[in-house]
C-alpha positions in Angstrom: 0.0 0.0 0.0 1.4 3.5 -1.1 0.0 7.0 0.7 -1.7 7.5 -2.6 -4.2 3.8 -2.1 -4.6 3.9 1.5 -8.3 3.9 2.0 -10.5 5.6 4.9 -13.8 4.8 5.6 -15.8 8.1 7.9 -18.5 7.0 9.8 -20.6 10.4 11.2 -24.5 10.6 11.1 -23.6 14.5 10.6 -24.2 15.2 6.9 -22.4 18.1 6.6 -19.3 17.0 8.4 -19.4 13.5 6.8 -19.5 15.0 3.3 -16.8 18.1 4.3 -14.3 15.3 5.6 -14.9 12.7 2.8 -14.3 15.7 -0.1 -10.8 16.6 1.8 -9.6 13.9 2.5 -10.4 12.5 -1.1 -8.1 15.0 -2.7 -5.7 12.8 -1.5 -7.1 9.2 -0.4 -9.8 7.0 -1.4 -13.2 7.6 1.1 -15.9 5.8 1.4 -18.6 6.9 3.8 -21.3 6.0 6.1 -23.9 7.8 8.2 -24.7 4.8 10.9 -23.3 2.1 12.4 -24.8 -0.9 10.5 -24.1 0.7 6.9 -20.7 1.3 8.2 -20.1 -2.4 8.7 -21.2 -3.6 5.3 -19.2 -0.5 3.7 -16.5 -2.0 6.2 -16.2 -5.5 4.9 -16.5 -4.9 1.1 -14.2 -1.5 1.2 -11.8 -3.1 3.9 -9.9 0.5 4.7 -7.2 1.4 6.4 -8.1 3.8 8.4 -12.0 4.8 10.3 -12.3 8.0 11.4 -15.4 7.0 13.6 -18.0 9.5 15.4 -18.9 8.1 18.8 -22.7 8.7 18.5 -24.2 6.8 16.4 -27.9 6.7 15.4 -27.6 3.0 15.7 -24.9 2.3 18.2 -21.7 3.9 19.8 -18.6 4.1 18.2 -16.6 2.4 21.1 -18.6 -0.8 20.2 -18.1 -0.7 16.8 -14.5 0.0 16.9 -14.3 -3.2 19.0 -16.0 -4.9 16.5 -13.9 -3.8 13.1 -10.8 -4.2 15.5 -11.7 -7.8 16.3 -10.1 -9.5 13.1 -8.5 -6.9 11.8 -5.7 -4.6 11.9 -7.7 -1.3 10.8 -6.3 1.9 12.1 -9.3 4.1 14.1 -9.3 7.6 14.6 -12.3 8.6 17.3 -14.1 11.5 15.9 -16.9 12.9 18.6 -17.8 16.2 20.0 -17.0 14.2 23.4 -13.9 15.8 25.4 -14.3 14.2 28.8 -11.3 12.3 29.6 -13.9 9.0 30.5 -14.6 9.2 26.7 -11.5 9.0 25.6 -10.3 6.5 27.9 -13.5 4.5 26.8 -12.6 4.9 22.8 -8.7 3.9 24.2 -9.5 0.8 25.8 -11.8 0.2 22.7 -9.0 -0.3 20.4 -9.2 3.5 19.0 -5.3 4.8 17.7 -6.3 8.5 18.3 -8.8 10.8 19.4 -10.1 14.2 17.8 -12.3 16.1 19.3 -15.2 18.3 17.4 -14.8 21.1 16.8 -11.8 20.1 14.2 -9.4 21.9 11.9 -9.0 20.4 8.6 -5.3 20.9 8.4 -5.1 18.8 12.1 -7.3 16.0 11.1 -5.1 15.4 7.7 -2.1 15.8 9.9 -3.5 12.7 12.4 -4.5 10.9 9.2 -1.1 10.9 7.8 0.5 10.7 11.4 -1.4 7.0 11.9 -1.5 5.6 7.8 2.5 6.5 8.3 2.8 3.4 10.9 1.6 0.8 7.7 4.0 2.5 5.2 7.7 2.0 7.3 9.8 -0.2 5.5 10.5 -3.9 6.8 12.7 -3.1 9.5 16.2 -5.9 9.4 15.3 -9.3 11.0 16.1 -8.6 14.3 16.9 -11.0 16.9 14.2 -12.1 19.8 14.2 -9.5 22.6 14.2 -11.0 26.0 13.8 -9.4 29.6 13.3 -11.1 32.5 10.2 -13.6 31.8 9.2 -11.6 28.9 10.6 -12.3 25.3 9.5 -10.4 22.1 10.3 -11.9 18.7 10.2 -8.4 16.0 9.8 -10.8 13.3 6.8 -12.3 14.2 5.8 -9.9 16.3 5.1 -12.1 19.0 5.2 -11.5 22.8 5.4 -14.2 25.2 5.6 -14.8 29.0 7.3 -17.7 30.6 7.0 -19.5 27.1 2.9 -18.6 26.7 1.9 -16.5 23.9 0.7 -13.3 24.8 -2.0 -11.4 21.8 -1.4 -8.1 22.1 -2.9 -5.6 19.8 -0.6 -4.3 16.6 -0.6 -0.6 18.0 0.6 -2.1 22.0 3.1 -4.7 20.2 4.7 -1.5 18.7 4.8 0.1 22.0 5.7 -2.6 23.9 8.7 -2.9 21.0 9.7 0.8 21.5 10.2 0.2 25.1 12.1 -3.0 24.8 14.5 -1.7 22.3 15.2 1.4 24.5 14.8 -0.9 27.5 16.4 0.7 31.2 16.1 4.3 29.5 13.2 6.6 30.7 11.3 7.5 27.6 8.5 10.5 28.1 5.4 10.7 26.9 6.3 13.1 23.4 9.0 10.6 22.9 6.4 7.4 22.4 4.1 9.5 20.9 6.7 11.3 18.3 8.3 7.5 17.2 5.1 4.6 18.4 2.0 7.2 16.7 4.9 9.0 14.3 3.8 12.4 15.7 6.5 14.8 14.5 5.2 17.8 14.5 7.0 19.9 16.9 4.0 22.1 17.4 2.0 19.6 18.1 1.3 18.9 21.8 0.1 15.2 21.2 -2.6 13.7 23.7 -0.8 12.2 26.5 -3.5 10.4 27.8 -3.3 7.8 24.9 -0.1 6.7 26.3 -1.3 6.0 29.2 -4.1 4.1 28.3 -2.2 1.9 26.1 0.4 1.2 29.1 -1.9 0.2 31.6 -3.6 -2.3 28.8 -0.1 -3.7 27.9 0.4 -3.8 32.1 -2.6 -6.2 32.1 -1.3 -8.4 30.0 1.6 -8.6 31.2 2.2 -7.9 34.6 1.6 -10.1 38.0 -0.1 -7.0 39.0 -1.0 -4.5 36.8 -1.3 -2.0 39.8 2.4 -2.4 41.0 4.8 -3.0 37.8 7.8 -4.6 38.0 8.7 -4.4 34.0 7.2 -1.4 32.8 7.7 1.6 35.0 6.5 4.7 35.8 8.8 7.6 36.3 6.8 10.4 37.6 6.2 13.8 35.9 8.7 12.2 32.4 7.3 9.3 31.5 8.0 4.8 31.5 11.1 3.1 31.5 11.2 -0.9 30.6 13.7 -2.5 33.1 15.7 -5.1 32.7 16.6 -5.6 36.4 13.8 -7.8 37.2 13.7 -11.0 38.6 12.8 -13.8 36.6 
């Protein structure tokens, strides 16, 4: 897939924004849309995108449940897109599976930017076959991108394999927030402030998976006020 293929499917019962999104985003990508949840699902499985920018109210359903559901066997990219701002919200699109958040009212100009930003993570060339990463319990083989603790395969989603990755290959250094964001969501726009709640979100889901208890981390830790560091002093 080139920049100039990727497709993006817009899910928003509001006609006006639906039809202003899908006309500016076509200059440059192929858009489908769809103003509810169930015509979004058909358009979904024939049009197979790679990227949703998804409303969260639906006429139908809420967006959180149907990014679960496109995210189930798939590896779609989802961009929230709700007039929503509480930090509940967004946790709720997080946990759903969602790779970003924007929040109505939108500029133009930032939504293509986020576009580009998450379609950027699908276009990275191969990276070298790399050799399996392994830390305590924990090993991580890059090539087939496959986590596992004490020998037993661990699914993580592609977006939290890529973070978990970052951290490993940068493991015992403290990496903030705008550093995850900048090389895990490709974020490189200095002006942009990123949203560092996503972060968070998508540490505490990885912690779940992987930690004895999520709420006192042993591998992935928190340095206060910068940011997480994977250590690789842990005991077995």
């Amino acid at each position: 897939m080139t920049k100039d293929t990727a497709k993006i499917l817009v899910v928003d019962d509001d006609s006006g924004i639906r039809t202003l999104v899908q006309r500016f985003l076509n200059e440059t990508y192929q858009v489908e849309a769809a103003e509810d949840g169930h015509t979004a699902m058909i358009i979904f499985k024939e049009f197979q995108p790679d990227l949703v920018i998804l409303d969260v109210n639906l006429p139908d359903t809420l967006g959180y449940r149907l990014c679960e559901e496109m995210k189930l066997n798939t590896e779609v990219f989802i961009l929230m897109l709700t007039s929503r701002s509480d930090i509940a919200d967004k946790k709720a699109g997080f946990l759903g599976g969602a790779d970003d958040y924007l929040t109505k009212p939108f500029d133009l100009e930032e939504l293509k930017m986020r576009v580009a930003a998450i379609l950027k993570r699908s276009y990275r060339s191969p990276a070298p076959v790399q050799k399996v990463i392994r830390v305590a319990n924990l090993s991580i083989e890059p090539e087939k991108r496959e986590v596992k603790v004490n020998d037993e395969i661990i699914h993580l989603t592609a977006l939290e394999f890529d973070l978990l990755y970052f951290l490993a290959t940068n493991r015992d250094r403290v990496l903030s927030r705008e550093d995850i964001l900048r090389h895990v969501w490709s974020y490189n726009d200095p002006s942009y402030a990123g949203e560092p709640r996503v972060v968070d979100v998508h540490i505490g889901q990885i912690r779940k998976k992987l930690e004895i208890d999520p709420h006192q981390p042993s591998l992935i830790q928190t340095v206060r006020g910068v940011g997480y560091r994977l250590s690789v002093s842990n005991p077995s």
